[in-house]
C-alpha positions as CSV (number, residue, x, y, z in Angstrom):
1,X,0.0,0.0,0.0
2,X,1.2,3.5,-1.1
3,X,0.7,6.7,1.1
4,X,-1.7,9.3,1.3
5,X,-18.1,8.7,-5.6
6,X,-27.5,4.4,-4.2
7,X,-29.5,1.7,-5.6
8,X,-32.9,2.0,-4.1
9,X,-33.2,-2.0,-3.9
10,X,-30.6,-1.7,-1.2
11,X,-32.1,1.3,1.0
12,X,-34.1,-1.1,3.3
13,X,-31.1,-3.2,4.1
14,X,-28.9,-0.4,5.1
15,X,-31.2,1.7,6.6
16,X,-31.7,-1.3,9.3
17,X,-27.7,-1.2,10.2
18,X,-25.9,-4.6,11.5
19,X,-23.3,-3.0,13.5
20,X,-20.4,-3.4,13.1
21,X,-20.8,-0.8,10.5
22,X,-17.7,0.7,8.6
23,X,-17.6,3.9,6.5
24,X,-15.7,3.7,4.1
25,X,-15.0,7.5,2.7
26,X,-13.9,7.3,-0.7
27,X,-11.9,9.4,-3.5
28,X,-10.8,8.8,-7.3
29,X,-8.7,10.8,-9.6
30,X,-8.9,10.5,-13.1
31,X,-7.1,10.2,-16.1
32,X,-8.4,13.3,-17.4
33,X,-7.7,15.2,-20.7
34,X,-8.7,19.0,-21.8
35,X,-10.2,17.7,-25.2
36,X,-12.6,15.4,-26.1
37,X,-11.9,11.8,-27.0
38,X,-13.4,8.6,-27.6
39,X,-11.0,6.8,-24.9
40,X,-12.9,6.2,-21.0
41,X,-11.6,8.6,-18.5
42,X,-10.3,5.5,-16.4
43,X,-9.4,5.8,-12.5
44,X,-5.6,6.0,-11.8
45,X,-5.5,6.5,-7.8
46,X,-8.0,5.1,-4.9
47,X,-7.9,6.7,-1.5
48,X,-10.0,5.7,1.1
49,X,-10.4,6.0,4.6
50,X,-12.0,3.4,7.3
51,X,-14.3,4.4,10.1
52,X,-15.4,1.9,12.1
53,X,-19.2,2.5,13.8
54,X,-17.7,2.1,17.2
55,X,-15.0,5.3,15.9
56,X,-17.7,7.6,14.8
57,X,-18.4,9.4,17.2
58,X,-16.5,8.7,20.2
59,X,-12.5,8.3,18.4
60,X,-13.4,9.5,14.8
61,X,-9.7,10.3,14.4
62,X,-8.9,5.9,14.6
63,X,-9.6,4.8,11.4
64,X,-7.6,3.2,8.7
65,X,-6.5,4.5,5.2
66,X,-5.9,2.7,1.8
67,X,-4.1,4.7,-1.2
68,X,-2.7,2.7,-4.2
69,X,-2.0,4.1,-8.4
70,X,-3.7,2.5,-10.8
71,X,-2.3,1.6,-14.2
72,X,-5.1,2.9,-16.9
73,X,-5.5,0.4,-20.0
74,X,-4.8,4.2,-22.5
75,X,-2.0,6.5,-22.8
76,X,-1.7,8.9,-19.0
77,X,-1.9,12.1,-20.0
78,X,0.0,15.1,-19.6
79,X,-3.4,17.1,-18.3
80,X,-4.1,14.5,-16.2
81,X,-0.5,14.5,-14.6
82,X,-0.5,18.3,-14.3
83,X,-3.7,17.9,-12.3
84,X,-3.0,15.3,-9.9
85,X,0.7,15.7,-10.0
86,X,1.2,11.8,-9.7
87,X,4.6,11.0,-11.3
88,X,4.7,9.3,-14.8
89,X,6.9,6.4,-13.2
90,X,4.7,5.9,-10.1
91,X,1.8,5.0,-12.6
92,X,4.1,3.2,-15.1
93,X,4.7,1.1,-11.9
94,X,1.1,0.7,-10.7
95,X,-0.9,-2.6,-10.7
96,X,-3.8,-2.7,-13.1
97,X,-7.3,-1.9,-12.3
98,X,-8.5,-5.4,-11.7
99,X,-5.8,-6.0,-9.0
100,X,-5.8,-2.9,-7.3
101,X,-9.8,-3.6,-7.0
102,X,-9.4,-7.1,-5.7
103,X,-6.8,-5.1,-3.0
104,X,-9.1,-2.6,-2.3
105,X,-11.9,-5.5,-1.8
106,X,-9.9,-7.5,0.8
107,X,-8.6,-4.2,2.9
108,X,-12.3,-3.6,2.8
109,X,-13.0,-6.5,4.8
110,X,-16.4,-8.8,5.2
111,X,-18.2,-6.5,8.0
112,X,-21.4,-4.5,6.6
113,X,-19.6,-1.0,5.1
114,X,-21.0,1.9,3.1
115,X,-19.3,3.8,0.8
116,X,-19.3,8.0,1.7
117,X,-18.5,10.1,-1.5
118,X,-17.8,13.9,-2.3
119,X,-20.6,13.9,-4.9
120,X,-21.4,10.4,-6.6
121,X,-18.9,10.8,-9.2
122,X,-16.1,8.5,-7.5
123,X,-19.4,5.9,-7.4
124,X,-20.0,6.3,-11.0
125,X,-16.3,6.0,-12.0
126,X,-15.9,2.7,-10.0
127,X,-19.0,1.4,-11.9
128,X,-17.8,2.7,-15.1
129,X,-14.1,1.0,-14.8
130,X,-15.5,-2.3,-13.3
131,X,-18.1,-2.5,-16.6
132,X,-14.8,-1.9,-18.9
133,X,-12.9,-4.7,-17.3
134,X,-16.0,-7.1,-17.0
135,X,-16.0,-7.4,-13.4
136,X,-19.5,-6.9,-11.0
137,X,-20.2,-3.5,-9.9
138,X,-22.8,-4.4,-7.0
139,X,-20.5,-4.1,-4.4
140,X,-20.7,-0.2,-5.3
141,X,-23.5,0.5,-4.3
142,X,-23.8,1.1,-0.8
143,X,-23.0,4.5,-1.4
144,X,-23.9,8.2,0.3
145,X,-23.0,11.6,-1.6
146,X,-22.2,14.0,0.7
147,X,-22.0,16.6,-0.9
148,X,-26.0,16.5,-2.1
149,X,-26.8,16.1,1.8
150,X,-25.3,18.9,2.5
151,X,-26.8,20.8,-0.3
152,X,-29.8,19.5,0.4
153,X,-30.1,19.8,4.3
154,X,-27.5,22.2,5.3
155,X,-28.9,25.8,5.1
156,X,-25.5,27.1,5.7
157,X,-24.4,25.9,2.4
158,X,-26.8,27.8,0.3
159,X,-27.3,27.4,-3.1
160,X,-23.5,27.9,-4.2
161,X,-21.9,25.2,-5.7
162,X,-20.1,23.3,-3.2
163,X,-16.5,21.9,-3.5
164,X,-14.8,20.2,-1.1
165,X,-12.6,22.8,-0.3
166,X,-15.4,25.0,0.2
167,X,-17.2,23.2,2.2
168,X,-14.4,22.2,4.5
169,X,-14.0,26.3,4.9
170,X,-18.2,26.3,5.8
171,X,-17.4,24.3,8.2
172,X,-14.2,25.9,9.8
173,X,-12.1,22.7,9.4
174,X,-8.4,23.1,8.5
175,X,-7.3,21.8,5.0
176,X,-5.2,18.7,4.8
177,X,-2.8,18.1,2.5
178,X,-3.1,18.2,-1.2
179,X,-6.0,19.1,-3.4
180,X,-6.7,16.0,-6.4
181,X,-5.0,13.7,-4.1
182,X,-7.2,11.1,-3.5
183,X,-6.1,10.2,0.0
184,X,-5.4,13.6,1.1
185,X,-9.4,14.4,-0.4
186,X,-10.9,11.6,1.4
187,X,-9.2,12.7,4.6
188,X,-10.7,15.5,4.4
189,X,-14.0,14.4,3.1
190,X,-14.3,12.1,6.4
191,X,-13.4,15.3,8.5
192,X,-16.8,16.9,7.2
193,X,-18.3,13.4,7.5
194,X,-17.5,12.5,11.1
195,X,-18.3,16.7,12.1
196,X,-21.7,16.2,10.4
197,X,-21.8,12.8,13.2
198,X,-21.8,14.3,16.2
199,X,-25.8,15.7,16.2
200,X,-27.1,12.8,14.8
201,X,-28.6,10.5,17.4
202,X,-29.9,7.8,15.7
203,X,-29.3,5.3,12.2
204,X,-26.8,7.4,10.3
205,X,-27.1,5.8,7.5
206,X,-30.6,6.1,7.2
207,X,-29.8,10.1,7.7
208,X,-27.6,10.2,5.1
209,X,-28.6,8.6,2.8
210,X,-31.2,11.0,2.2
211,X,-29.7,13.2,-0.1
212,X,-28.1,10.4,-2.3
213,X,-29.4,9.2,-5.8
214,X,-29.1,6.4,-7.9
215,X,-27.2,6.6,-11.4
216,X,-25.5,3.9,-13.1
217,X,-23.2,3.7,-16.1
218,X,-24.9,1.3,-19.0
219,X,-23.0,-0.3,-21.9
220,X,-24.1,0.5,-25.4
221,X,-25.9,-2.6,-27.3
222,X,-24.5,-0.8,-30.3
223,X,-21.2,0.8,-30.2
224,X,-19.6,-0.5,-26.6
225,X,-19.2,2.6,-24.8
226,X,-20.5,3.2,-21.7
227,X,-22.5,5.7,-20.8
228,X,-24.8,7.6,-18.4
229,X,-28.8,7.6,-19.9
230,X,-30.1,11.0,-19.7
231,X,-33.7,10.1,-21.0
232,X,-36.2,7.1,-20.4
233,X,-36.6,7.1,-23.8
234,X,-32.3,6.3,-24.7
235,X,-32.6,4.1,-21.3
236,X,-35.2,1.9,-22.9
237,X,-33.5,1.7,-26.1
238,X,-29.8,1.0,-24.1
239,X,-28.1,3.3,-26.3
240,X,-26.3,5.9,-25.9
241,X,-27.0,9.1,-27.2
242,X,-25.2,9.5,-30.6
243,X,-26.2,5.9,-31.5
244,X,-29.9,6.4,-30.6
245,X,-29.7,9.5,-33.2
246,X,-27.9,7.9,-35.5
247,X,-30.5,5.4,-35.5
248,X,-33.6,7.5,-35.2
249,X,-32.0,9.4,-38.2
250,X,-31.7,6.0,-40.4
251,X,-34.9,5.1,-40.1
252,X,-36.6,8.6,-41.0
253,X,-34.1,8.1,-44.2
């Protein structure tokens, strides 16, 4: 280990919480680009940090943290190195996505967890990735976005759009670390998580949960590429967009 993102279906299970519980706080960075492309915008670091239910609220300080690179399947960009500033060698050296999942799985453990996110995009990425390599994403989703609670219940946060910096300022916590650093931004992720703890008496995951959604990545029956359905009418035909016009267009031809 190196140092240092909600199904419905699943709602009634959590909500009735099996302790022990762990929370599992949760950051990705990306291999991002500045233009558009055809290739995935794969993960390339994990960070995560473990809270265990009996931590929470009494020692929410003891927990443990996971941070490991991730070798993407296409070329690592220079963008995406300027942005995370994770060395060419370090992912050169890292362990493909499949392995670093099957790492990330075990350190997990077998006690009931739930995943807590800074928005769902680190959910959607992990769903995304496991699709491209062909493994099973259920394991996802036991996941709370964070960010829309507070958006959503907080009236302190307003209507701006919240980042996590920003809302680590709202709420008068000191910064730690480096920004885009996956372990560094879950740390401080489960800083505003654990703060949010302390006045909430009773199932928290039942409380949090509130402001979470449920969006998954589907795989295109036509072209392969996966993507996130915007319409009931693309989700019924499990395309994505540009093949669904393509194919709307041919038969109007």
């Amino acid at each position: 280990m190196q140092r240092g993102e909600v199904c419905y279906n699943h709602i009634a299970n959590l909500t009735k919480v099996i302790i022990p519980m762990n929370y599992i706080v949760l950051d990705t960075e990306l291999n991002g680009r500045a233009w558009k492309s055809t290739d995935p915008m794969e993960i390339i670091s994990i960070g995560a940090v473990k809270i265990k239910e009996e931590h929470i609220r009494n020692k929410p300080d003891t927990c443990e943290m996971f941070y490991e690179y991730v070798k993407p399947l296409y070329t690592y960009t220079d963008y995406a190195r300027k942005f995370t500033q994770i060395p060419r060698q370090a992912i050169a050296k890292a362990e493909s996505f499949g392995r670093v999942i099957e790492t990330f799985k075990r350190w997990i453990g077998e006690e009931e967890y739930v995943f807590i996110g800074w928005s769902e995009s680190d959910k959607l990425a992990l769903i995304r990735d496991c699709k491209m390599h062909k493994l099973e994403e259920e394991w996802v989703d036991r996941y709370i976005d964070l960010q829309a609670y507070i958006k959503r219940y907080r009236p302190e946060a307003g209507h701006q759009q919240l980042s996590l910096r920003n809302a680590v300022e709202l709420f008068g916590l000191p910064w730690i670390g480096e920004e885009h650093d996956a372990l560094d931004d879950a740390i401080n992720t489960a800083k505003i998580f654990t703060l949010l703890c302390k006045d909430k008496p009773g199932n928290l995951v039942q409380e949090f949960m509130r402001g979470s959604t449920c969006k998954v990545y589907r795989k295109c029956q036509k072209c392969g590429v996966f993507y996130y359905p915007k319409s009931n009418r693309i989700r019924r035909a499990k395309m994505c967009g540009k093949c669904f016009r393509e194919t709307q267009k041919a038969r109007t031809e």
